[in-house]
SEMARLUM-329738 format. One record per residue: x, y, z of N, C-alpha, C in turn; residue in three letters. Coordinates in steps of 0.05 Angstrom, whole numbers, padded with zeros to 5 digits, always signed. Layout:
XYZXYZXYZAla/...
// end
This chain:
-00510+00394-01938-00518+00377-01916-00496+00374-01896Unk/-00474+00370-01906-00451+00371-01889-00448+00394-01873Unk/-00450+00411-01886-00446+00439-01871-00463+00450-01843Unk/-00497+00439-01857-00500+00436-01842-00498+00423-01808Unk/-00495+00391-01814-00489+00380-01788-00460+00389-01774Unk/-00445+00399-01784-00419+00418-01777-00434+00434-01764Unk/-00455+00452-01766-00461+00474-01757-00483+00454-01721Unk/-00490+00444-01729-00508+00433-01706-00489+00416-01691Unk/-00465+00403-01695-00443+00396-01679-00425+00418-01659Unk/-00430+00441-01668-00412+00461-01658-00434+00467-01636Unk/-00460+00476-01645-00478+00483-01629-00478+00466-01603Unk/-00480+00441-01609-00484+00427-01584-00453+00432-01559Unk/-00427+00430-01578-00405+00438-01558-00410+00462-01544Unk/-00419+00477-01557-00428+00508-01530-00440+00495-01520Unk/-00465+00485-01522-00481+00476-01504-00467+00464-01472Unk/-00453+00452-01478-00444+00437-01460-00422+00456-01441Unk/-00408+00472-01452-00392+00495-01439-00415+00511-01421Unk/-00447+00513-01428-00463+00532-01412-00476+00517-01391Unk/-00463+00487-01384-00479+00472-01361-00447+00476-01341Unk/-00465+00475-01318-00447+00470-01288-00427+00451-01279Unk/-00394+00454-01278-00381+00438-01279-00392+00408-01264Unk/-00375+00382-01270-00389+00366-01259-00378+00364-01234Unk/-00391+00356-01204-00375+00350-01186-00354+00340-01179Unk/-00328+00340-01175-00312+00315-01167-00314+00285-01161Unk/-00303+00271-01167-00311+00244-01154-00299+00240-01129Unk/-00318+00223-01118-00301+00221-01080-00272+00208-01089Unk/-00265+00208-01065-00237+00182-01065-00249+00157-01067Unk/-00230+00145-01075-00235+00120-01074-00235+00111-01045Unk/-00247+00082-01041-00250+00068-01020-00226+00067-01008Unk/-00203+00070-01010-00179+00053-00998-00163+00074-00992Unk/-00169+00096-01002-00166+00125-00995-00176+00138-00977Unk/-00183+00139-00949-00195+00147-00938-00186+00169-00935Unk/-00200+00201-00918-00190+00223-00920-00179+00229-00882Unk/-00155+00238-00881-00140+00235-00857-00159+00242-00828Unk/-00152+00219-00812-00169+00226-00784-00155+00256-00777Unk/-00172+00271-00767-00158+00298-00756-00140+00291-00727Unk/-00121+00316-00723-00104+00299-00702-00117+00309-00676Unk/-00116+00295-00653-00129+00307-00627-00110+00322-00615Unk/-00120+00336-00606-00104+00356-00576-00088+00335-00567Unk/-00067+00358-00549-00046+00351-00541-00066+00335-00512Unk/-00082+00343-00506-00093+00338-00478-00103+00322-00467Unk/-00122+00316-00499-00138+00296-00506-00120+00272-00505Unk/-00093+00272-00530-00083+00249-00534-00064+00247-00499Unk/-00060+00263-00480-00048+00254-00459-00059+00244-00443Unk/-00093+00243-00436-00113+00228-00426-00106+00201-00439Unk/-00110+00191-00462-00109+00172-00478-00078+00156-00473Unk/-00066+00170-00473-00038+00144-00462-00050+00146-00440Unk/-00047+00152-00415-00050+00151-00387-00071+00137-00384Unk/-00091+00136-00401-00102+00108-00390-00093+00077-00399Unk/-00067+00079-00419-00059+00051-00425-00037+00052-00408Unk/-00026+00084-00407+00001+00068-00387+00004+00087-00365Unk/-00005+00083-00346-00011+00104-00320+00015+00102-00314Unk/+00018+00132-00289+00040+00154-00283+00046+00121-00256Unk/+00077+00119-00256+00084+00099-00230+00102+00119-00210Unk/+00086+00131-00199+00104+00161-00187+00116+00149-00163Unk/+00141+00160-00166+00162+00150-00148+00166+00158-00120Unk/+00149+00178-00106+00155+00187-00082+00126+00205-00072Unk/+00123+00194-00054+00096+00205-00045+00104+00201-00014Unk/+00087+00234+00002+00100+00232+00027+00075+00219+00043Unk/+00058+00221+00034+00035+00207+00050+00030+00202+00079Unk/+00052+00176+00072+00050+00168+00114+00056+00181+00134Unk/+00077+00201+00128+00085+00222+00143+00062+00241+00156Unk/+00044+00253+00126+00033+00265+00132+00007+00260+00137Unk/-00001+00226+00141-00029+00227+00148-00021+00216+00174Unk/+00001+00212+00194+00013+00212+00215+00011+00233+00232Unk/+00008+00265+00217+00011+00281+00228-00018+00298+00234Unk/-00039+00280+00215-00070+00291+00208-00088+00285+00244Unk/-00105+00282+00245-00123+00275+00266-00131+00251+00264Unk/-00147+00263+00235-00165+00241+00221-00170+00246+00193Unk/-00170+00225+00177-00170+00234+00146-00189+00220+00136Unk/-00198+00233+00106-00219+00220+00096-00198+00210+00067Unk/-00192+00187+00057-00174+00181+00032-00198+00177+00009Unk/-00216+00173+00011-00236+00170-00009-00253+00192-00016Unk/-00251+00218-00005-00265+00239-00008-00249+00263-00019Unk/-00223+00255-00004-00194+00277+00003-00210+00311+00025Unk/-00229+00299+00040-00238+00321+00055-00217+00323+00082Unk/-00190+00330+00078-00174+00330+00102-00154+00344+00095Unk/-00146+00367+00069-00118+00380+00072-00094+00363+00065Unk/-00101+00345+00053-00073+00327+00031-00080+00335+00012Unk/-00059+00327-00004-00050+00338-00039-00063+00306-00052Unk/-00058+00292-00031-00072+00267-00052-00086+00248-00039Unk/-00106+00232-00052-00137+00223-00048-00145+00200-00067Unk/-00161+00186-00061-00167+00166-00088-00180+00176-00103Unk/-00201+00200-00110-00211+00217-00136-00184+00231-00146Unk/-00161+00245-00135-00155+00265-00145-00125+00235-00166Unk/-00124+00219-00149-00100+00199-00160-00116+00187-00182Unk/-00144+00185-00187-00149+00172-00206-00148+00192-00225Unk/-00157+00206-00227-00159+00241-00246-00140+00245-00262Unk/-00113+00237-00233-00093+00240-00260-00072+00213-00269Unk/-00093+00194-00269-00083+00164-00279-00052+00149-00269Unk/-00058+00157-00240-00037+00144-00228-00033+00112-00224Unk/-00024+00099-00232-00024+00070-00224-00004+00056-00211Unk/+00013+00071-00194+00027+00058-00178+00047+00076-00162Unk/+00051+00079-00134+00055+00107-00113+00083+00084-00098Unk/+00103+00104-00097+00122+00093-00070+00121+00110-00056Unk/+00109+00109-00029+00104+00115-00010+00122+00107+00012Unk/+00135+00140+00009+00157+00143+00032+00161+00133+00069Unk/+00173+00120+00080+00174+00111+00105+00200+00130+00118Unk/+00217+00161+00101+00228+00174+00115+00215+00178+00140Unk/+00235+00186+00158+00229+00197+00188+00250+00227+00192Unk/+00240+00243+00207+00268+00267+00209+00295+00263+00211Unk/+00308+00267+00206+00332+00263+00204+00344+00278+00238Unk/+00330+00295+00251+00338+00300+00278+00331+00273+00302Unk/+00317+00255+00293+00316+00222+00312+00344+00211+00312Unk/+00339+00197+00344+00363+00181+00337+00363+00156+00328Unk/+00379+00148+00328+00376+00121+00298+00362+00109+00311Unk/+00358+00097+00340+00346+00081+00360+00312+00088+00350Unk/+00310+00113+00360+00280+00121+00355+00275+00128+00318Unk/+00295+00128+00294+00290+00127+00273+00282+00092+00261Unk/+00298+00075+00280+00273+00050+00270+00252+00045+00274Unk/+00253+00058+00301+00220+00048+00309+00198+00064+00296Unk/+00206+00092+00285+00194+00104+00275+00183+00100+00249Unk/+00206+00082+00228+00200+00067+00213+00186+00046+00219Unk/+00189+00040+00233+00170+00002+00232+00136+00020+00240Unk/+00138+00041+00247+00118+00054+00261+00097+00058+00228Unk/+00105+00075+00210+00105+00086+00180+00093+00065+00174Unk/+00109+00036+00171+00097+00020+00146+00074+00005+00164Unk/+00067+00004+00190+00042-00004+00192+00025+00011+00188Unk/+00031+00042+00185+00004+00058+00179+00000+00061+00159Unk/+00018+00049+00132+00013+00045+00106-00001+00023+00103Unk/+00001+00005+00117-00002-00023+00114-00045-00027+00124Unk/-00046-00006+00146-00065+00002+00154-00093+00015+00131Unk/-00071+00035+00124-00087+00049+00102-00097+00044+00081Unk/-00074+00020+00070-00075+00007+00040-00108-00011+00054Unk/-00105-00021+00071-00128-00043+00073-00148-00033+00078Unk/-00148-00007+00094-00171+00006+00090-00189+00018+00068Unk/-00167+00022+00045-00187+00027+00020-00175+00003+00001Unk/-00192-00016+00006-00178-00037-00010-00191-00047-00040Unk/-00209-00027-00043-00227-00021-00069-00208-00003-00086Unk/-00183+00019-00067-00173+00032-00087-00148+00026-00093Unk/-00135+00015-00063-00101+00009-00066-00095-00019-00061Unk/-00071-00029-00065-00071-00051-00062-00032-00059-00058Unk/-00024-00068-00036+00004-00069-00030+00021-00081-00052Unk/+00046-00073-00066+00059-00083-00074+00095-00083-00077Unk/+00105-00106-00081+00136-00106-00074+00155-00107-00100Unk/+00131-00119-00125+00149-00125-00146+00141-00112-00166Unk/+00156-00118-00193+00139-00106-00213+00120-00127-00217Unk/+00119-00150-00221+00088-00169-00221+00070-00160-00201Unk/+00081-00157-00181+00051-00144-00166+00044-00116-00171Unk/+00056-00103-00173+00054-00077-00182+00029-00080-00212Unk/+00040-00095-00228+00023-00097-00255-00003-00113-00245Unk/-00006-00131-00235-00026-00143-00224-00044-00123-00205Unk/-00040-00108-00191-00058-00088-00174-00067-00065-00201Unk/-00054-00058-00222-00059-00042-00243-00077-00060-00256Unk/-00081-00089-00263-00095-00105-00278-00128-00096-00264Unk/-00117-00107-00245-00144-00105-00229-00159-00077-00222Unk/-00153-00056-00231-00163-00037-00225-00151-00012-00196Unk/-00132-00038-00187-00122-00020-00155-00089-00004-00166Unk/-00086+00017-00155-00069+00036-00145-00049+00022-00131Unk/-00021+00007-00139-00004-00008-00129+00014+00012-00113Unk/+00017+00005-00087+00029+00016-00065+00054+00008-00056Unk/+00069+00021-00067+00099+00008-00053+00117+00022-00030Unk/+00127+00004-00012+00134+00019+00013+00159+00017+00013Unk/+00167+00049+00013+00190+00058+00009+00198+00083-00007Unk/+00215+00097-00004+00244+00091+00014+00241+00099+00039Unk/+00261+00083+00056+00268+00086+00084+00294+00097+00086Unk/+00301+00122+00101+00319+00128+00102+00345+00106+00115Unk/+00370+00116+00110+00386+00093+00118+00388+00086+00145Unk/+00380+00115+00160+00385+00114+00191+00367+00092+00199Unk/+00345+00082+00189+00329+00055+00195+00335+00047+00200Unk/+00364+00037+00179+00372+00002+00187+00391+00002+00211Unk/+00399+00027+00223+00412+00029+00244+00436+00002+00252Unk/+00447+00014+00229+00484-00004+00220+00478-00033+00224Unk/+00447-00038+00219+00443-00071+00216+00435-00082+00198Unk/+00446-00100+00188+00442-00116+00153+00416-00139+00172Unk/+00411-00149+00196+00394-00160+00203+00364-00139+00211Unk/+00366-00112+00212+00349-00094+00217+00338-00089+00181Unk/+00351-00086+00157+00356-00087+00131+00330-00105+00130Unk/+00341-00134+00133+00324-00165+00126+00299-00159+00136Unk/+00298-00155+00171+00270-00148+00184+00257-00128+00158Unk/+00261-00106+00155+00247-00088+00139+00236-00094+00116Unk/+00259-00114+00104+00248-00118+00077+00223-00134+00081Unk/+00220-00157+00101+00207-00176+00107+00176-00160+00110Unk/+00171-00142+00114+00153-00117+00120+00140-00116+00092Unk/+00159-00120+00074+00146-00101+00054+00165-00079+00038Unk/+00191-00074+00057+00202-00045+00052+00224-00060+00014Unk/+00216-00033+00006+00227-00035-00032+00250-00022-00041Unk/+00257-00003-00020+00284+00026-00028+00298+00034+00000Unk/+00315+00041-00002+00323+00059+00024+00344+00073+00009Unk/+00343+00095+00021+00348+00126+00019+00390+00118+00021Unk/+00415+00121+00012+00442+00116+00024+00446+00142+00030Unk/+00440+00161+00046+00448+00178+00056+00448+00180+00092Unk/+00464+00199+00100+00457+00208+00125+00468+00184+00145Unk/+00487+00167+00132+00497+00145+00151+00527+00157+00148Unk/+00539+00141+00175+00559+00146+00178+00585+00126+00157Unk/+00568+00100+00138+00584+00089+00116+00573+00097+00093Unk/+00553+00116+00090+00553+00125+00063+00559+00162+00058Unk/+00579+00166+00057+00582+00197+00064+00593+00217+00047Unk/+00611+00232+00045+00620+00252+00024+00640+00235+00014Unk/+00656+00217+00026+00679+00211+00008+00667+00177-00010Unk/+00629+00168-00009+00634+00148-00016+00620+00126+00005Unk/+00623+00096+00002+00618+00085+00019+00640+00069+00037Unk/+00636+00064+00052+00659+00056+00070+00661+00022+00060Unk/+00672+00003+00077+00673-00024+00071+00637-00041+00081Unk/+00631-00022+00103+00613-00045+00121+00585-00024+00096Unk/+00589-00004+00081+00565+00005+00064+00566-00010+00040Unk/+00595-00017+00038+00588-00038+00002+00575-00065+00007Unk/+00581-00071+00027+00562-00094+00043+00538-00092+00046Unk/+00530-00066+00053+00492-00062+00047+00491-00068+00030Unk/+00495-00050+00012+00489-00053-00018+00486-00087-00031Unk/+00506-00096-00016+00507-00123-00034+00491-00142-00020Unk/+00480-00124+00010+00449-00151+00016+00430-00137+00007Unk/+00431-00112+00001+00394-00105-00012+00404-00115-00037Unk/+00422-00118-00056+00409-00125-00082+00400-00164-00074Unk/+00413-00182-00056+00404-00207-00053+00374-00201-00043Unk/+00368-00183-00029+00345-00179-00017+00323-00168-00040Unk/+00325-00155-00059+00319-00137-00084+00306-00122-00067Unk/+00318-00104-00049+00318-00074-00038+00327-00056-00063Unk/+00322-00040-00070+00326-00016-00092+00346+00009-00076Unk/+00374+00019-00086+00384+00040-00065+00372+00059-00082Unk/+00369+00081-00072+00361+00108-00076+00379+00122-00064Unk/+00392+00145-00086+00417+00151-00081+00410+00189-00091Unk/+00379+00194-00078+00374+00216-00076+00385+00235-00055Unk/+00403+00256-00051+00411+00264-00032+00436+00259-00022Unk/+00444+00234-00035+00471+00225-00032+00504+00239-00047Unk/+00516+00233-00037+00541+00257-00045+00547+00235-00069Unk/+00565+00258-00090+00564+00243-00116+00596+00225-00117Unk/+00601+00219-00085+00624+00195-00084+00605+00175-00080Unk/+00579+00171-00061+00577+00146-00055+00554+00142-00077Unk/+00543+00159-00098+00530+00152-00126+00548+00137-00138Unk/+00566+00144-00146+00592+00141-00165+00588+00100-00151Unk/+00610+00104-00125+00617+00082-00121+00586+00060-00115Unk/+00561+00060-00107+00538+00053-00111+00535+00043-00132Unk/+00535+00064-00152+00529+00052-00189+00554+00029-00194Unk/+00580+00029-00181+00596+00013-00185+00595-00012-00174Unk/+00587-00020-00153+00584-00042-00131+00564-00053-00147Unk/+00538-00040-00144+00507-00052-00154+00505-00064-00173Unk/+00496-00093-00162+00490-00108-00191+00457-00100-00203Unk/+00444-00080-00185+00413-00079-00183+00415-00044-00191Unk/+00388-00048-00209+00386-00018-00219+00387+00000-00197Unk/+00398+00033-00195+00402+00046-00177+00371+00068-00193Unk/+00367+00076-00161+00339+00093-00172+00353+00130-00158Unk/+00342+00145-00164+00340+00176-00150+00315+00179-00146Unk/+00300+00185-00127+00273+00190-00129+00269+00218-00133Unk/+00277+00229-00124+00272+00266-00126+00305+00286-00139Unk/+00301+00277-00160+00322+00288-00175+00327+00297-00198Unk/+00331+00316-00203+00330+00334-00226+00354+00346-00252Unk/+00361+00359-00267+00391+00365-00283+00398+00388-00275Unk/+00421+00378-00256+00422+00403-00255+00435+00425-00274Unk/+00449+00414-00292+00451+00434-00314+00424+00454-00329Unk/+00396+00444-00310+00377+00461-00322+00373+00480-00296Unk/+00378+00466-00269+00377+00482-00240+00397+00470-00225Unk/+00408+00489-00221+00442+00483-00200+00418+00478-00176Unk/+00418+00452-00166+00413+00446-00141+00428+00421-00127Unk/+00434+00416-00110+00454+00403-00094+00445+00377-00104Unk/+00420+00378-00099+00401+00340-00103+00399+00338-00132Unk/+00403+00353-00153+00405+00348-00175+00430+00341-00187Unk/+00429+00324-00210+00451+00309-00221+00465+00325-00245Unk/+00489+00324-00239+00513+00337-00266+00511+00318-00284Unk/+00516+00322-00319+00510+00311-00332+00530+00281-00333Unk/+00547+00292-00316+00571+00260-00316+00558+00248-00304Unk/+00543+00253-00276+00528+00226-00267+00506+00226-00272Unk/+00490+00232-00294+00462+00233-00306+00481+00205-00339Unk/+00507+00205-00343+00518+00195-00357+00509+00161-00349Unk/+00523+00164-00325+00528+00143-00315+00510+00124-00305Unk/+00497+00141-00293+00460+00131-00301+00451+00112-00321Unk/+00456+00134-00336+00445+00119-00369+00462+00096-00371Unk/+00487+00096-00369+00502+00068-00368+00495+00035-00356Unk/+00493+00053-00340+00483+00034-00312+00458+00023-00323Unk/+00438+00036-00341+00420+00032-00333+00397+00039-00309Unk/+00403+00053-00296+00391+00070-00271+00365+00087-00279Unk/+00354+00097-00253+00334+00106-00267+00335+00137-00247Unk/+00331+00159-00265+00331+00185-00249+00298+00200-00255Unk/+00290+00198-00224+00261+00206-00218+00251+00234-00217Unk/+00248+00249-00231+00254+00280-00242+00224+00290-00224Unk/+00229+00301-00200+00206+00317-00181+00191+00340-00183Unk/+00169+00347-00184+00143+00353-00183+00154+00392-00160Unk/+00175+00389-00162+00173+00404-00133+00204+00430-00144Unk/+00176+00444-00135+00193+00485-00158+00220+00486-00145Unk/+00228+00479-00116+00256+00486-00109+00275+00475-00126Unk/+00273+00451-00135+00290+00426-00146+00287+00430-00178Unk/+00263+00437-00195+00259+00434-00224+00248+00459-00234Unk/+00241+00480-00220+00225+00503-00228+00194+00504-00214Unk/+00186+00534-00223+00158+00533-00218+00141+00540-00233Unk/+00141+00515-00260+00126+00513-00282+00123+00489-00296Unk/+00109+00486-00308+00109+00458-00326+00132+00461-00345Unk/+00126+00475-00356+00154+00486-00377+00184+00480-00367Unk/+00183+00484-00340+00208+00485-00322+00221+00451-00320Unk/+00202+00435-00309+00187+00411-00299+00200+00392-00321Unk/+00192+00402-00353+00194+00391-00378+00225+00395-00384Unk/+00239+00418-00379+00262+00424-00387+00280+00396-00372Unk/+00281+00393-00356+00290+00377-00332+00284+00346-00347Unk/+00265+00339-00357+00255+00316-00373+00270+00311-00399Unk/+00277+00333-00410+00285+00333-00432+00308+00326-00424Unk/+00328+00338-00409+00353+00337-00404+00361+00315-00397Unk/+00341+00293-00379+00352+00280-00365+00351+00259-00393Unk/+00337+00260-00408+00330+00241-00433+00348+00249-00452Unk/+00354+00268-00456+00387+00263-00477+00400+00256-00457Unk/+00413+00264-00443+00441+00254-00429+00443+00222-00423Unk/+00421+00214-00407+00416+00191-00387+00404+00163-00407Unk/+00380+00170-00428+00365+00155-00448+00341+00156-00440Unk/+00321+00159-00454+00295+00145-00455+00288+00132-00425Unk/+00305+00103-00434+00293+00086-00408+00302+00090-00387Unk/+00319+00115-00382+00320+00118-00353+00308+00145-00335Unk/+00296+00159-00343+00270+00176-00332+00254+00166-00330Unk/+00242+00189-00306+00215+00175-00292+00206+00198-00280Unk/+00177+00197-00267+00165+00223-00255+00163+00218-00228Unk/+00167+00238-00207+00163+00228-00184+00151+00258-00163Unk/+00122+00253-00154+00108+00267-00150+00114+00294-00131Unk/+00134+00282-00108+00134+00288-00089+00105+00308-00068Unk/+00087+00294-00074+00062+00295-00059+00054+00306-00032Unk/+00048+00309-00018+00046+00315+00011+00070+00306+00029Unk/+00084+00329+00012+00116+00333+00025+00116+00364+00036Unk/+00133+00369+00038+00141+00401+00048+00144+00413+00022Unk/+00150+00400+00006+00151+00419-00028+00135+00431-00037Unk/+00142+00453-00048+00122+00467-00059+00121+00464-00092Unk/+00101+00465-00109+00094+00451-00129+00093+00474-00153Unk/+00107+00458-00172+00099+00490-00204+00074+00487-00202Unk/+00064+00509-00213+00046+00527-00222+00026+00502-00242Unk/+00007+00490-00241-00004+00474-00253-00011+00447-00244Unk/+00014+00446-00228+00010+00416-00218+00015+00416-00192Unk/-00012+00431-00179-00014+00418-00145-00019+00395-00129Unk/-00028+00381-00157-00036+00351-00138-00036+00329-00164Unk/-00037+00308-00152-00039+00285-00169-00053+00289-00193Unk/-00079+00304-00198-00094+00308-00221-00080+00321-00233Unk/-00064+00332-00234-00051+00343-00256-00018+00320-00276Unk/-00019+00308-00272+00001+00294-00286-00016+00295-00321Unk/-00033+00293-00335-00036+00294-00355-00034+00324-00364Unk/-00032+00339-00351-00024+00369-00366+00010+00367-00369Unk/+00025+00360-00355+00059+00352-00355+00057+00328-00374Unk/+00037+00317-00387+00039+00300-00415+00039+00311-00433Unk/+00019+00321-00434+00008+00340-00457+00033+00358-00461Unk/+00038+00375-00451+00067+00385-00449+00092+00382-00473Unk/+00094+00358-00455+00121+00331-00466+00106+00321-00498Unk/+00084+00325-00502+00074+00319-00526+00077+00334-00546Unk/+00075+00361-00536+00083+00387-00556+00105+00381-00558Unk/+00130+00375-00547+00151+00374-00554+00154+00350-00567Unk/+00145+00334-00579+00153+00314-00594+00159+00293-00584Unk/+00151+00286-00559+00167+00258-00552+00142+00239-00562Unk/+00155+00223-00563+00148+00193-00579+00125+00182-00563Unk/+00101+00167-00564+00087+00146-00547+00106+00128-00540Unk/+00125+00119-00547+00137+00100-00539+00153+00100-00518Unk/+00167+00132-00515+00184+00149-00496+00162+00149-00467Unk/+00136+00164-00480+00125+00172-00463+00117+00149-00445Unk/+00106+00123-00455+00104+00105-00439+00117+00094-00425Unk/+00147+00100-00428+00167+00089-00408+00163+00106-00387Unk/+00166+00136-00393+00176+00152-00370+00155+00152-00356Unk/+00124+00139-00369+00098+00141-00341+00109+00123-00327Unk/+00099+00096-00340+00101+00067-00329+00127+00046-00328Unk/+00131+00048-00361+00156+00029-00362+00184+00019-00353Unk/+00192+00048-00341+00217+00043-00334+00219+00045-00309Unk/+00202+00047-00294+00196+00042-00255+00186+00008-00262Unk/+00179-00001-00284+00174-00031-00285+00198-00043-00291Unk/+00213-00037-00307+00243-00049-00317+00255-00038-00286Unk/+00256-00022-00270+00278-00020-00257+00260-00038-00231Unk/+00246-00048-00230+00235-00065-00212+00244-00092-00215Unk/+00234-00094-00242+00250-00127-00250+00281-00132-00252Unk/+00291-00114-00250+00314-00111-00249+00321-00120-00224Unk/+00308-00105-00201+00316-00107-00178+00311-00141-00164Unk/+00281-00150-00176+00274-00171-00171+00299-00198-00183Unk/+00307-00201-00217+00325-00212-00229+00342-00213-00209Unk/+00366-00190-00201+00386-00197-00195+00390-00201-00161Unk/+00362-00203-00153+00360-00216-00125+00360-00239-00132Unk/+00343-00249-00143+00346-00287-00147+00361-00291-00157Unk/+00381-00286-00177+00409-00298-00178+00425-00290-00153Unk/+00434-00275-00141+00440-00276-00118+00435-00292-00093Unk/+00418-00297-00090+00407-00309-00082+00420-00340-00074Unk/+00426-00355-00112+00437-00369-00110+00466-00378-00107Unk/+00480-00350-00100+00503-00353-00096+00517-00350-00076Unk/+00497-00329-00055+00511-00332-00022+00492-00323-00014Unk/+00488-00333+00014+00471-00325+00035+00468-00304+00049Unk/+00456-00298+00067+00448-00272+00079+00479-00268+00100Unk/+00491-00242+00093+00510-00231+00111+00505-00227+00139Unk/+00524-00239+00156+00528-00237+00185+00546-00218+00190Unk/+00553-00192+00165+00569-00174+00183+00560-00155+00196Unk/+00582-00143+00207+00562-00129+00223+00587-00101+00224Unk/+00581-00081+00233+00587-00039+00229+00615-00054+00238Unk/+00623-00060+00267+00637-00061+00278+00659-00079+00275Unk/+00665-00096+00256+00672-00126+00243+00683-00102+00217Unk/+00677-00095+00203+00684-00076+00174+00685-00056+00180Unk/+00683-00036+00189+00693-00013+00201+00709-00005+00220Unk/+00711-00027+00235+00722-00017+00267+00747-00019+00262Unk/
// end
């Protein structure tokens, strides 16, 4: 009897070897199985809509000065930029240049300026569904709250203020956010003179921003030293990635970073290449040497520049994400160099105007008093 059920115990183990393994069991609940990762393209749409491109230089006024008649809501007029093509590529905040040629004389370079910011001032109100004027970083974030395209006016070249710290005040009073320290006779190759460290020290009471694009790397140097207020570059690049005059050596891409400053790395093939790749190299560079928080993008838009290969107009800033994504930079990086660090170097500017503020009043000097 034994033998038998021995024999019908064995039988049944084959049995069980001739049925179909059993399925796996799922994971458990708390295990879930990994979201797949999105494109680089995908995820660069996806920041840019939390933290839109604050592009630092747009020639705009210049060139819808030079138009007939323009359409800004359609872009049916021969500009690089439009309210479809700026939304496309999640722009949320434009400084919009008030340069004039540098062949005017300073006489006709203010009026030419005061000329600029009413046709900004014009334009903004004319599409006031898409843009909306701003001076600070609170307003700047507040026109982005609301849905509008924050407009900031500026830079003005220095020849504007035409050697007047009371021509300075008028401007700012306008609206104006930056001016250009070049092309004056106190800010020059060797530096600034006595009656230029005096600008400097009413735009930061004024929270005027200097932009020290173009400027020789004495009156950078001594600028970054005077300024109690973040210094900006709007169109400036490494030049250790392209020897170009307007681009920064890594000692003052250093100093930058010290400072705290912010260097606005341009859109435009003479200055960074003519590629995204090129564009990116320049990003990278300026972000080891300088840090994180002091890059920024800056369009240079309906300028005379000519543009890499990919990015002819505003709609393209999320392909130069995507980009910077393949290479590994952080969300956290990337949201400075759209948004965050044209906001820190705003508040910056704003901060150390109101303490100033409280410590001396508006300068009565004047070119001829400190220079003469």
């Amino acid at each position: 009897m034994a033998d038998l059920l021995e024999e019908l115990n064995t039988a049944a183990e084959a049995g069980e070897l001739d049925k179909p393994p059993a399925p796996p069991d799922p994971p458990p609940a708390h295990e879930p199985h990994p979201a797949p990762v999105a494109a680089p393209a995908a995820r660069a749409r996806s920041l840019l809509a939390a933290h839109p491109v604050a592009d630092g230089y747009s020639g705009l006024p210049w060139a819808l000065r030079e138009l007939p008649w323009h359409d800004f809501e359609t872009g049916d007029c021969g500009l690089e930029s439009d309210l479809p093509r700026l939304r496309a590529g999640r722009v949320g905040a434009q400084f919009w240049s008030v340069h004039v040629p540098e062949a005017l004389s300073a006489d006709r370079a203010v009026g030419a300026t005061l000329e600029q910011i009413d046709l900004v001032k014009h334009v903004v109100a004319a599409h006031s569904e898409g843009l909306r004027l701003a001076r600070n970083a609170s307003e700047t974030a507040d026109a982005h709250n609301c849905g509008r395209i924050a407009t900031l006016i500026g830079p003005a070249c220095g020849a504007a203020l035409g050697d007047s710290l009371g021509t300075l005040r008028a401007l700012h009073s306008l609206g104006l956010c930056a001016v250009t320290l070049s092309g004056t006779s106190w800010a020059g190759p060797d530096g600034l003179t006595t009656f230029g460290e005096e600008v400097v020290r009413e735009m930061n009471r004024l929270g005027v921003m200097a932009d020290l694009s173009g400027a020789s790397d004495g009156t950078a140097h001594r600028v970054i030293a005077v300024s109690k207020s973040p210094v900006i570059f709007t169109r400036s690049g490494a030049r250790a990635v392209r020897d170009h005059p307007a681009n920064l050596p890594d000692e003052l891409l250093a100093e930058v970073g010290e400072a705290k400053g912010l260097c606005l790395v341009p859109l435009a093939a003479e200055r960074t290449g003519s590629s995204v790749r090129e564009v990116a190299d320049h990003l990278d560079r300026v972000r080891e040497v300088a840090g994180p928080e002091c890059v920024g993008l800056s369009g240079t838009y309906d300028t005379a520049a000519v543009h890499p290969d990919g990015l002819a107009d505003p709609s393209c800033y999320p392909l130069l994400i995507a980009e910077l994504i393949e290479r590994d930079w952080s969300e956290a990086e990337l949201a400075q160099l759209t948004w965050g660090n044209v906001q820190r170097a705003l508040r910056g500017a704003d901060f150390t105007a109101r303490a100033a503020r409280e410590r001396r009043t508006a300068s009565t000097a004047t070119i001829e008093l400190l220079d003469g």
